[in-house]
KOLTIZA-824374 format. One record per residue (C-alpha): x, y, z; residue number from 1. Coordinates in Angstrom, 3 decimals, always signed. Each point is the difference from the previous one (the first is absolute). Example, Ala and Ser with C-alpha at 12.3 -4.5 7.8 and 13.67 -1.06 7.14 Angstrom:
<r><xx>+12.300</xx><yy>-4.500</yy><zz>+7.800</zz><num>1</num></r>
<r><xx>+1.370</xx><yy>+3.440</yy><zz>-0.660</zz><num>2</num></r>
//
This chain:
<r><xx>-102.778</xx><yy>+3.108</yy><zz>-13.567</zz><num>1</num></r>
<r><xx>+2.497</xx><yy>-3.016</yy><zz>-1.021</zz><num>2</num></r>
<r><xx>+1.069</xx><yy>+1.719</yy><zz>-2.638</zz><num>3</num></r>
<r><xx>+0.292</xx><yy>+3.158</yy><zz>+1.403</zz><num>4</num></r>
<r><xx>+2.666</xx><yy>-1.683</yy><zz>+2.439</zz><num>5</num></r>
<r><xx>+1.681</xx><yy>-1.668</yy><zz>-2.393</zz><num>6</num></r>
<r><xx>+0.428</xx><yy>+3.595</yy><zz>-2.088</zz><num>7</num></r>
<r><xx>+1.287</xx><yy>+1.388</yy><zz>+3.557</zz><num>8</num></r>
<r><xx>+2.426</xx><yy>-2.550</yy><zz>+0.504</zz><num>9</num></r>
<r><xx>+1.722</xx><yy>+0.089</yy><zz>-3.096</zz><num>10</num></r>
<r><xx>+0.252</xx><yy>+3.525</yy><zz>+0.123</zz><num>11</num></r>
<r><xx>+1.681</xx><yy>-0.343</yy><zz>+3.202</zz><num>12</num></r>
<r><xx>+1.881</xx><yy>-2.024</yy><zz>-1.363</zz><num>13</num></r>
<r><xx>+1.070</xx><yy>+1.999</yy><zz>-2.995</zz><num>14</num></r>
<r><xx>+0.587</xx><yy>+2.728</yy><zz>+2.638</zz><num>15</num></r>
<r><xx>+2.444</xx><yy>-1.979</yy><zz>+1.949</zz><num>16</num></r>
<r><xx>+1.785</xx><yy>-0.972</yy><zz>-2.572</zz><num>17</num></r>
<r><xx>+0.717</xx><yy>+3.223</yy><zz>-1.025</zz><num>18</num></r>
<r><xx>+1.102</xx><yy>+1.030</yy><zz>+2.915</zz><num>19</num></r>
<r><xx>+2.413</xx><yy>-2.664</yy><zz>-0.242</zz><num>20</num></r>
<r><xx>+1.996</xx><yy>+1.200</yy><zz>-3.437</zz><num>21</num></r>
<r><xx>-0.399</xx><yy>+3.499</yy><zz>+0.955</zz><num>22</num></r>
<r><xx>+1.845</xx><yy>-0.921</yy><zz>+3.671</zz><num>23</num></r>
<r><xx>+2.685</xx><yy>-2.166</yy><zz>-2.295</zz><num>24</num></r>
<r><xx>+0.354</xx><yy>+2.577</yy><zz>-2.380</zz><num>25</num></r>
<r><xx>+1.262</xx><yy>+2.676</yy><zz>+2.677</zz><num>26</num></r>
<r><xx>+1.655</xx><yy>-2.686</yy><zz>+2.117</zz><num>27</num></r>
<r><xx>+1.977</xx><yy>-0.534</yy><zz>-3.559</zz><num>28</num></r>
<r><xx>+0.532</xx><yy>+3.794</yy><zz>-0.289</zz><num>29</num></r>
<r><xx>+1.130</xx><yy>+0.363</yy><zz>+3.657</zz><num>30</num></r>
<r><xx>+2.479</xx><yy>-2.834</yy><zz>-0.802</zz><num>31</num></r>
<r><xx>+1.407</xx><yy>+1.172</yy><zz>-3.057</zz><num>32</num></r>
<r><xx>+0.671</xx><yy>+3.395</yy><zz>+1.661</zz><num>33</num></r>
<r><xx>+2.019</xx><yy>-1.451</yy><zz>+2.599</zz><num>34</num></r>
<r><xx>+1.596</xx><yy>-2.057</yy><zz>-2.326</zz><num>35</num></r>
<r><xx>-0.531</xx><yy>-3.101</yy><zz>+1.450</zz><num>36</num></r>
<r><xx>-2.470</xx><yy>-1.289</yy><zz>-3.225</zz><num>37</num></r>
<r><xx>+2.723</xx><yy>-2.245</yy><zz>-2.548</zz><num>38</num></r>
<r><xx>-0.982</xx><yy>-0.316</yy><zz>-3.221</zz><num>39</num></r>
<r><xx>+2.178</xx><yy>-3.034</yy><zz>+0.106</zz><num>40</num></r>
<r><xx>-1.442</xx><yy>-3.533</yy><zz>+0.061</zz><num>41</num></r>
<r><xx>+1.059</xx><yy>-2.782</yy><zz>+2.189</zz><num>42</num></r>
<r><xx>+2.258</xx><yy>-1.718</yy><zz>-2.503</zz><num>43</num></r>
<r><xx>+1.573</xx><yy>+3.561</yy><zz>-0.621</zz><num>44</num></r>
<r><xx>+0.311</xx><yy>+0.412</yy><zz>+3.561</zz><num>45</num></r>
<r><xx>+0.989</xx><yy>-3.663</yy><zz>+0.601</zz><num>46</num></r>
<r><xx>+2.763</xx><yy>+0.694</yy><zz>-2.480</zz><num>47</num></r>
<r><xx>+1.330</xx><yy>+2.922</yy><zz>+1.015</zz><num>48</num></r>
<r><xx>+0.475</xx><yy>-1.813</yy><zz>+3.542</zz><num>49</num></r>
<r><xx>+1.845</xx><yy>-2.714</yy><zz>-1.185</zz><num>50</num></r>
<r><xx>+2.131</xx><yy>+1.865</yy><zz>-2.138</zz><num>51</num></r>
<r><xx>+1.003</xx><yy>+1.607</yy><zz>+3.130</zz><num>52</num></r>
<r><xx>+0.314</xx><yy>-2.616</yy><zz>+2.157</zz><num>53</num></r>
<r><xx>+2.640</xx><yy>-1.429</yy><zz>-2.772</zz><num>54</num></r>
<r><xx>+1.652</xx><yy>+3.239</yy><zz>-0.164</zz><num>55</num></r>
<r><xx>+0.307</xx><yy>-0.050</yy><zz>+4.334</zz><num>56</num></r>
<r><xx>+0.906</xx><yy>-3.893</yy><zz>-0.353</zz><num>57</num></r>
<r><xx>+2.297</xx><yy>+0.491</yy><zz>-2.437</zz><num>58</num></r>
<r><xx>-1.515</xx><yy>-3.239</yy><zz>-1.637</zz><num>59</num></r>
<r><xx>-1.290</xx><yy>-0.984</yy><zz>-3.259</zz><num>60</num></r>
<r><xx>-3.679</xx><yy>-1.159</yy><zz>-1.025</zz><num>61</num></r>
<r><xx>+1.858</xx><yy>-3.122</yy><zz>-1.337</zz><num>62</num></r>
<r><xx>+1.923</xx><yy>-0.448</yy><zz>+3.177</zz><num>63</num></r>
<r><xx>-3.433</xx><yy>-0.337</yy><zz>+2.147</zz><num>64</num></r>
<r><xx>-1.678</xx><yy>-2.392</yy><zz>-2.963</zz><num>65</num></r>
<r><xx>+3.260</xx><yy>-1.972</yy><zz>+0.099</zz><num>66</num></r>
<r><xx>-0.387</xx><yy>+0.041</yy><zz>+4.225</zz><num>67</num></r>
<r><xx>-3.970</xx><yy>-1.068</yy><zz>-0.367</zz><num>68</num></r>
<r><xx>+0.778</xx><yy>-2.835</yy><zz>-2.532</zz><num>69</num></r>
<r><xx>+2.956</xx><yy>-0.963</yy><zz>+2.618</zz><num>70</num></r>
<r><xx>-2.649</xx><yy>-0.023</yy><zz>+2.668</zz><num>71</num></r>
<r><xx>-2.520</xx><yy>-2.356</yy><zz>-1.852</zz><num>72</num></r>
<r><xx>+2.827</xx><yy>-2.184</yy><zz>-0.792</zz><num>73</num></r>
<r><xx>+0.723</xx><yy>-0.067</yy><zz>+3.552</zz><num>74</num></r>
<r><xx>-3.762</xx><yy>-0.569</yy><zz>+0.898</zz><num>75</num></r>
<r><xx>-0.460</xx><yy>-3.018</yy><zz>-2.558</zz><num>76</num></r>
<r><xx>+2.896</xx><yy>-1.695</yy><zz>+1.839</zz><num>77</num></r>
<r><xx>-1.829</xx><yy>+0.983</yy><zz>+3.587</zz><num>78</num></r>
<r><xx>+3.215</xx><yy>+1.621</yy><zz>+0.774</zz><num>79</num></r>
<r><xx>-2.390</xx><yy>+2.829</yy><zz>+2.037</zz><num>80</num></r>
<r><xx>+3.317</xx><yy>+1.109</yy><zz>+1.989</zz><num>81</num></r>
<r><xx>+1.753</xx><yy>+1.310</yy><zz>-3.471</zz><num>82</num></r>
<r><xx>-3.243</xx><yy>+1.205</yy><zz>-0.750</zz><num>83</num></r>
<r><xx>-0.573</xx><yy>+2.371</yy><zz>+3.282</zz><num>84</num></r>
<r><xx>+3.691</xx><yy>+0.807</yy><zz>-0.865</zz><num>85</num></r>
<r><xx>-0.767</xx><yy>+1.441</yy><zz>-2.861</zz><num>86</num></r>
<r><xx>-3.208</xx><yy>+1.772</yy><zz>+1.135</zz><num>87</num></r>
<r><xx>+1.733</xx><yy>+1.589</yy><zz>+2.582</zz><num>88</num></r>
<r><xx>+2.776</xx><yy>+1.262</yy><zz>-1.847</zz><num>89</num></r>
<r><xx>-2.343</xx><yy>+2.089</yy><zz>-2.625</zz><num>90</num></r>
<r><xx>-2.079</xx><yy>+0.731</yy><zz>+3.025</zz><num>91</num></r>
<r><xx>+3.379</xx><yy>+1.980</yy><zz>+1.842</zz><num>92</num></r>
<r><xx>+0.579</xx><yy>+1.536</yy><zz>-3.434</zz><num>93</num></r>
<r><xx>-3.918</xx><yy>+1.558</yy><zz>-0.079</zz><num>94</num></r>
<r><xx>-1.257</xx><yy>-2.925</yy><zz>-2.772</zz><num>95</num></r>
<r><xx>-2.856</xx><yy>-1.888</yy><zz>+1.464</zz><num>96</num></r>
<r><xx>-0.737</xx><yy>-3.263</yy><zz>-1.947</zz><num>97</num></r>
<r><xx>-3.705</xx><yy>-0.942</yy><zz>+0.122</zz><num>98</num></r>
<r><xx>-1.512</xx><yy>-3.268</yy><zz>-1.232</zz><num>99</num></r>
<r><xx>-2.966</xx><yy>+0.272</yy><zz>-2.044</zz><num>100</num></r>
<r><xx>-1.590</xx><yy>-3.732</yy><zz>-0.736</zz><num>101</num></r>
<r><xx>+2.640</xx><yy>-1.242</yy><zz>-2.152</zz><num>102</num></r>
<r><xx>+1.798</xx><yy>+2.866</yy><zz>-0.146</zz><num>103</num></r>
<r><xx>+2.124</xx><yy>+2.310</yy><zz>+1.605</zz><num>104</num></r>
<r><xx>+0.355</xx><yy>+3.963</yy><zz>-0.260</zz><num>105</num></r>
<r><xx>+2.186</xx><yy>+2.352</yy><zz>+1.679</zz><num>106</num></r>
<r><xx>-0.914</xx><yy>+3.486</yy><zz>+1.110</zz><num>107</num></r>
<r><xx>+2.255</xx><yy>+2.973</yy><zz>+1.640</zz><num>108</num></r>
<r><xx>+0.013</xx><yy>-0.412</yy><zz>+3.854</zz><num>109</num></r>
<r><xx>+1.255</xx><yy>+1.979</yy><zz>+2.914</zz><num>110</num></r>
<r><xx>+3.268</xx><yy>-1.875</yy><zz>+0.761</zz><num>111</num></r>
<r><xx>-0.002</xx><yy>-3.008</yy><zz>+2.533</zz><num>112</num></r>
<r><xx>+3.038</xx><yy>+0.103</yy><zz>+2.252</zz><num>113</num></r>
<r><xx>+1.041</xx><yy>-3.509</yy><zz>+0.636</zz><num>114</num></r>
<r><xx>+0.414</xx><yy>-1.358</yy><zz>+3.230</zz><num>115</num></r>
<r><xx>+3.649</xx><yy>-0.948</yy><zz>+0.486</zz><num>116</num></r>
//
C-alpha cells in the first residue's frame, strides 16, 4: 500500500509539473504576441537605458565616473555636504548613484526636482 502511495504521489507530481511548463509555455506565447516578451537581457536592457539617459543628460559615461570618484573623494574627507551635492545634482539630471559595499553604481532615474 506504501508503495502504491508513493507511485501516486510522484505521479501527481509529474502531473503538476507539467501543468506548470505547459501554462509557461502559452503564458510565453501570449507574451510574445503582444509583444511585450524581450529577447533582450538585463545588461542589454540596462545598456540601452543608460545610453539614453546620457543622450537626455547630455552627459558623458566619463563625466558621471569622474562625478562618483569626486564623490568618494568627498566622502574620505567626511565632507557628506559636497557629497549630497553631488548626489543631488545627477539625481535632477535622471542619474541615480547607488552604493554597493565598496562601491558605487549609477542607474537611469526619473529626474529629482530640487527643492530651491
Amino acid at each position: 500500500i506504501r508503495l502504491l502511495q508513493k507511485k501516486q504521489q510522484k505521479q501527481q507530481q509529474l502531473s503538476a509539473i507539467k501543468s506548470l511548463v505547459d501554462l509557461h509555455r502559452e503564458a510565453r506565447q501570449v507574451l510574445d504576441v503582444l509583444g511585450l516578451l524581450s529577447s533582450s537581457s538585463y545588461a542589454e536592457v540596462l545598456r540601452q537605458l543608460k545610453d539614453k539617459a546620457l543622450a537626455r543628460t547630455g552627459l558623458k559615461e566619463e563625466d558621471i565616473t569622474d562625478s562618483i570618484l569626486e564623490r568618494a573623494e568627498a566622502r574620505t574627507k567626511k565632507d557628506f555636504g559636497k557629497s549630497d551635492v553631488i548626489r543631488s545634482d545627477l539625481a535632477a539630471k535622471g542619474i541615480a548613484l547607488m552604493d554597493i559595499g565598496n562601491e558605487t553604481v549609477w542607474r537611469p532615474c526619473v529626474p529629482v526636482l530640487q527643492e530651491e
